[in-house]
DSSP file (Angstrom, degrees, kcal/mol; ACC not computed):
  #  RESIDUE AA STRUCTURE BP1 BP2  ACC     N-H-->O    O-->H-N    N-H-->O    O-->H-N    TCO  KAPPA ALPHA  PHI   PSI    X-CA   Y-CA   Z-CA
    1    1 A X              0   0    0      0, 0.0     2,-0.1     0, 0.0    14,-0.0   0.000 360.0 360.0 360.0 137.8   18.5  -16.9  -16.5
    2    2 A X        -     0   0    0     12,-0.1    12,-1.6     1,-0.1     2,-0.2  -0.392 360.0-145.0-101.3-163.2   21.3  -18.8  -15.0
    3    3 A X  E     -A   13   0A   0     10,-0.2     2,-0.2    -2,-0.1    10,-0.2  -0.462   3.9-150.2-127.5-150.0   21.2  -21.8  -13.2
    4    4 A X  E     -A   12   0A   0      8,-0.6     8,-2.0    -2,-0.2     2,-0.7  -0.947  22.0-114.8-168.0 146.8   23.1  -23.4  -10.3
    5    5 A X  E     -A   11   0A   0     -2,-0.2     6,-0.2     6,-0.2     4,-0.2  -0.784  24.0-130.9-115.4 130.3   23.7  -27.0   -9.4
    6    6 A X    >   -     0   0    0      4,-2.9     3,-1.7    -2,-0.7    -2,-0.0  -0.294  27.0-101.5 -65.3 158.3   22.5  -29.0   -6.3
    7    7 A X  T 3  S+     0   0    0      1,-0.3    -1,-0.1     2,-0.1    -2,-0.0   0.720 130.4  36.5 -15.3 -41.5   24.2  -31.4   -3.6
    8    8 A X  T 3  S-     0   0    0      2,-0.2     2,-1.7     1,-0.0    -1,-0.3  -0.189 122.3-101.4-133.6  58.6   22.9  -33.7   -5.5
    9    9 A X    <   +     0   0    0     -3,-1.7    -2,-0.1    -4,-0.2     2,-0.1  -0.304  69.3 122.0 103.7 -78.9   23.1  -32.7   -9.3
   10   10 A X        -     0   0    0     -2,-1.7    -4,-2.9    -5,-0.1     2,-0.5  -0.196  58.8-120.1 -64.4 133.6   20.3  -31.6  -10.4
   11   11 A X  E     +A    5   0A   0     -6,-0.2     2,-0.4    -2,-0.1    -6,-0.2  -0.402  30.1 176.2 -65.7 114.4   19.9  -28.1  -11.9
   12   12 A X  E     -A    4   0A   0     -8,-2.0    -8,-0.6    -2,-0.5     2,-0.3  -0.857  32.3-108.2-120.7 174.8   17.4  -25.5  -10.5
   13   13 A X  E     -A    3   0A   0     -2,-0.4     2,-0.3   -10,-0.2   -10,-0.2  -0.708  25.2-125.9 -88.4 139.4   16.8  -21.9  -11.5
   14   14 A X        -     0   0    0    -12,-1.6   -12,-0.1    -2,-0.3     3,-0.1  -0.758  43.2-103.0 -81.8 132.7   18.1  -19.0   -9.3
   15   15 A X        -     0   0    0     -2,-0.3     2,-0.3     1,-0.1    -1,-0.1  -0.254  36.9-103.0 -65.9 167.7   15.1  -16.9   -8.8
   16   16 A X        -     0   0    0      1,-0.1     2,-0.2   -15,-0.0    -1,-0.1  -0.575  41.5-116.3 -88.6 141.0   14.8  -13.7  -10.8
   17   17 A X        -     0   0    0     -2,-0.3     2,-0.2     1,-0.1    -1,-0.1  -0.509  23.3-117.2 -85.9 140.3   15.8  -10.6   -8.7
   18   18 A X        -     0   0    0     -2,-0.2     2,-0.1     1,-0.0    -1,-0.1  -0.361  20.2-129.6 -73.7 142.0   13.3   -8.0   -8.0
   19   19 A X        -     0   0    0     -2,-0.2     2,-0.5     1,-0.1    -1,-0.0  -0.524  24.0-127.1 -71.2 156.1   14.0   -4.6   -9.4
   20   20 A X        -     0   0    0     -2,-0.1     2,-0.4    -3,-0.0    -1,-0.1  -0.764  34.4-152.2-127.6 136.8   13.6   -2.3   -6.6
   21   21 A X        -     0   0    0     -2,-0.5     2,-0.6     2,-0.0     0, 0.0  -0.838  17.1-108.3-132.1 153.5   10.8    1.0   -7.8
   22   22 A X        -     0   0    0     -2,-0.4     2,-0.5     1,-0.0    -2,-0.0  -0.842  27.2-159.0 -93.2 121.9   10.5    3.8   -6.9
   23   23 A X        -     0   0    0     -2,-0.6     3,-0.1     1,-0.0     2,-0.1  -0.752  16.8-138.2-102.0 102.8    7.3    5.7   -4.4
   24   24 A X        -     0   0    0     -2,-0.5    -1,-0.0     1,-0.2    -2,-0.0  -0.136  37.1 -76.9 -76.4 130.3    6.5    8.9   -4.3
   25   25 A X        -     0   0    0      1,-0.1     2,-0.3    -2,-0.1    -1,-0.2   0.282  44.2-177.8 -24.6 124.4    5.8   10.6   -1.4
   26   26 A X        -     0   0    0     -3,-0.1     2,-0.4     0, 0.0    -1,-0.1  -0.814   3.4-170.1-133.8 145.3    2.6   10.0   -0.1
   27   27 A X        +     0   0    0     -2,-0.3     2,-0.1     2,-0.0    -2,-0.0  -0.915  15.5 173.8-145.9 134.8    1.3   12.1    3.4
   28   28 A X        -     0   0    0     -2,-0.4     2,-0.1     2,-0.0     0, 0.0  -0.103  26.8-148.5-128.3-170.0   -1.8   11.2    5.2
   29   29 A X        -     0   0    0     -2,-0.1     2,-0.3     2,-0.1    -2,-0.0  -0.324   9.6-161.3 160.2 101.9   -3.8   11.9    8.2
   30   30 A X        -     0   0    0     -2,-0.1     2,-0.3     2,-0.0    -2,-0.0  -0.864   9.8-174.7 -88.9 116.2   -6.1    9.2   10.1
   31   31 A X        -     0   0    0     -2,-0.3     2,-0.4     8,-0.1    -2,-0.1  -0.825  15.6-144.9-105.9 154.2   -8.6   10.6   12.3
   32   32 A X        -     0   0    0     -2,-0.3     2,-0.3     0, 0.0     3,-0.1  -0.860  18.1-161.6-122.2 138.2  -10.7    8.2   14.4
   33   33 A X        -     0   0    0     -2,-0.4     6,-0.1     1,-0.2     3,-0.1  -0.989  25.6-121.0-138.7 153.9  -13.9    9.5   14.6
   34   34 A X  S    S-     0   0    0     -2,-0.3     2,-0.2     1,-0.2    -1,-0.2   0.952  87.2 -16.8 -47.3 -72.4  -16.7    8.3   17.5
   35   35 A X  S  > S-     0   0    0      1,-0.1     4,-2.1    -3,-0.1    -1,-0.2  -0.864  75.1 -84.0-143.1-178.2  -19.4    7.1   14.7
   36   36 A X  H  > S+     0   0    0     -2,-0.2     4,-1.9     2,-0.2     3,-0.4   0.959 124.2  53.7 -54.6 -37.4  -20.6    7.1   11.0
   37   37 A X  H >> S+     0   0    0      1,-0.3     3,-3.2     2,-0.2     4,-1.3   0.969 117.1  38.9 -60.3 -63.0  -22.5   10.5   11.5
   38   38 A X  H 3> S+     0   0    0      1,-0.3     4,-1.7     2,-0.2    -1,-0.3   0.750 114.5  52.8 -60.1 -27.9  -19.3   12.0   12.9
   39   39 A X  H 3< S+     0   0    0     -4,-2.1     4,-0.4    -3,-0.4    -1,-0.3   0.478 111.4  43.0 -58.0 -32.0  -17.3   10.2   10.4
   40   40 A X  H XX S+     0   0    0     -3,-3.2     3,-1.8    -4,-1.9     4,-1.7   0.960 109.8  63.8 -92.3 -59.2  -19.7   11.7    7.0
   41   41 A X  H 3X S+     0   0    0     -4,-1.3     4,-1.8     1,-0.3     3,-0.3   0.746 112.7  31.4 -88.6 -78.5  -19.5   15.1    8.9
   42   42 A X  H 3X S+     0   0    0     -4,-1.7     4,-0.8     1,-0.2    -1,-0.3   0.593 114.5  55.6  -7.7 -58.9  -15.6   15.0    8.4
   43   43 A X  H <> S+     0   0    0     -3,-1.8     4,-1.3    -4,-0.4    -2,-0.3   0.681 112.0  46.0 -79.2 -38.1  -15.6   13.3    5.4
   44   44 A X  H  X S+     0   0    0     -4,-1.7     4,-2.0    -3,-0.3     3,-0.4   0.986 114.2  53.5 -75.0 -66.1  -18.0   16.3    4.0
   45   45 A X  H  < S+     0   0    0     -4,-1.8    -2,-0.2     1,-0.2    -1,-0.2   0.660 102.7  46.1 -36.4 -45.1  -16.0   18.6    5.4
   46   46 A X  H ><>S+     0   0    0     -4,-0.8     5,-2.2     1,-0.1     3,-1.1   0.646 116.0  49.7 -88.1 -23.4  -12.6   17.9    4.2
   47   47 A X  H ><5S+     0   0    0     -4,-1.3     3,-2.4    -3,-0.4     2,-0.2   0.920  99.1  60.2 -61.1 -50.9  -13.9   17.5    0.6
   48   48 A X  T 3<5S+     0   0    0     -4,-2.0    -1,-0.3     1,-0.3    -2,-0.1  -0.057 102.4  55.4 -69.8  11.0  -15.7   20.4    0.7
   49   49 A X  T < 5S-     0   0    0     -3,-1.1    -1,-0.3    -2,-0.2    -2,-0.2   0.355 124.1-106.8-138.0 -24.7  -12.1   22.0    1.3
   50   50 A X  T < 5S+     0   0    0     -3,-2.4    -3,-0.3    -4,-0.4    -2,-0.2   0.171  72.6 143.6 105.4   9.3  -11.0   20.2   -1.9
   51   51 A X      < -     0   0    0     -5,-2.2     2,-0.6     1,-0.1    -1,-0.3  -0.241  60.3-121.1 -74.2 168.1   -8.8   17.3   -0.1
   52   52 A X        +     0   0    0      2,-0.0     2,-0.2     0, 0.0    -1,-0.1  -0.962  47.0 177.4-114.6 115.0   -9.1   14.1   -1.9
   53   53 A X        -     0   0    0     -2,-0.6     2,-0.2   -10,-0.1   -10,-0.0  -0.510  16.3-161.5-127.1 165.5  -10.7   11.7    1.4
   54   54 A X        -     0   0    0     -2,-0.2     2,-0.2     2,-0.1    -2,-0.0  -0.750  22.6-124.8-161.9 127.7  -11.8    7.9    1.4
   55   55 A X        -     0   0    0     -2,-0.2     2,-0.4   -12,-0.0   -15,-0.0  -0.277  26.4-165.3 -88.7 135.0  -14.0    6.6    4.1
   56   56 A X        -     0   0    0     -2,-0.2     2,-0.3     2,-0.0    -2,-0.1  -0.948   6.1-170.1-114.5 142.0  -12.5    3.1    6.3
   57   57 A X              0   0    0     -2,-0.4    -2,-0.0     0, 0.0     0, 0.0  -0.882 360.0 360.0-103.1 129.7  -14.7    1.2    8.3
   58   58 A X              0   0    0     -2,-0.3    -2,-0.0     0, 0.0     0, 0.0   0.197 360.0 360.0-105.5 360.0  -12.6   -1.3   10.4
């Protein structure tokens, strides 16, 4: 790691730089639903379809 010297001397450490990664495409689809019943109904639904769901409460 190198270093670098301050105004006044003293050595600090440059921080280490992040490597930058890579994310693979990800595609969604948020529905707002009225309440939980309408919300399981969905949820039931889209599974039952084979999608891979996860329930939010906010």
């Amino acid at each position: 790691m190198s270093r670098e010297t301050t105004t006044n001397g003293n050595k600090r450490r440059r921080p280490k730089r992040i490597q930058p990664t890579e994310c693979p495409p990800l595609h969604q689809v948020v529905a707002e639903c009225e309440n939980e019943r309408e919300q399981r109904k969905l949820y039931d639904e889209l599974k039952a379809k084979g999608y891979r769901c996860r329930l939010l409460n906010l």
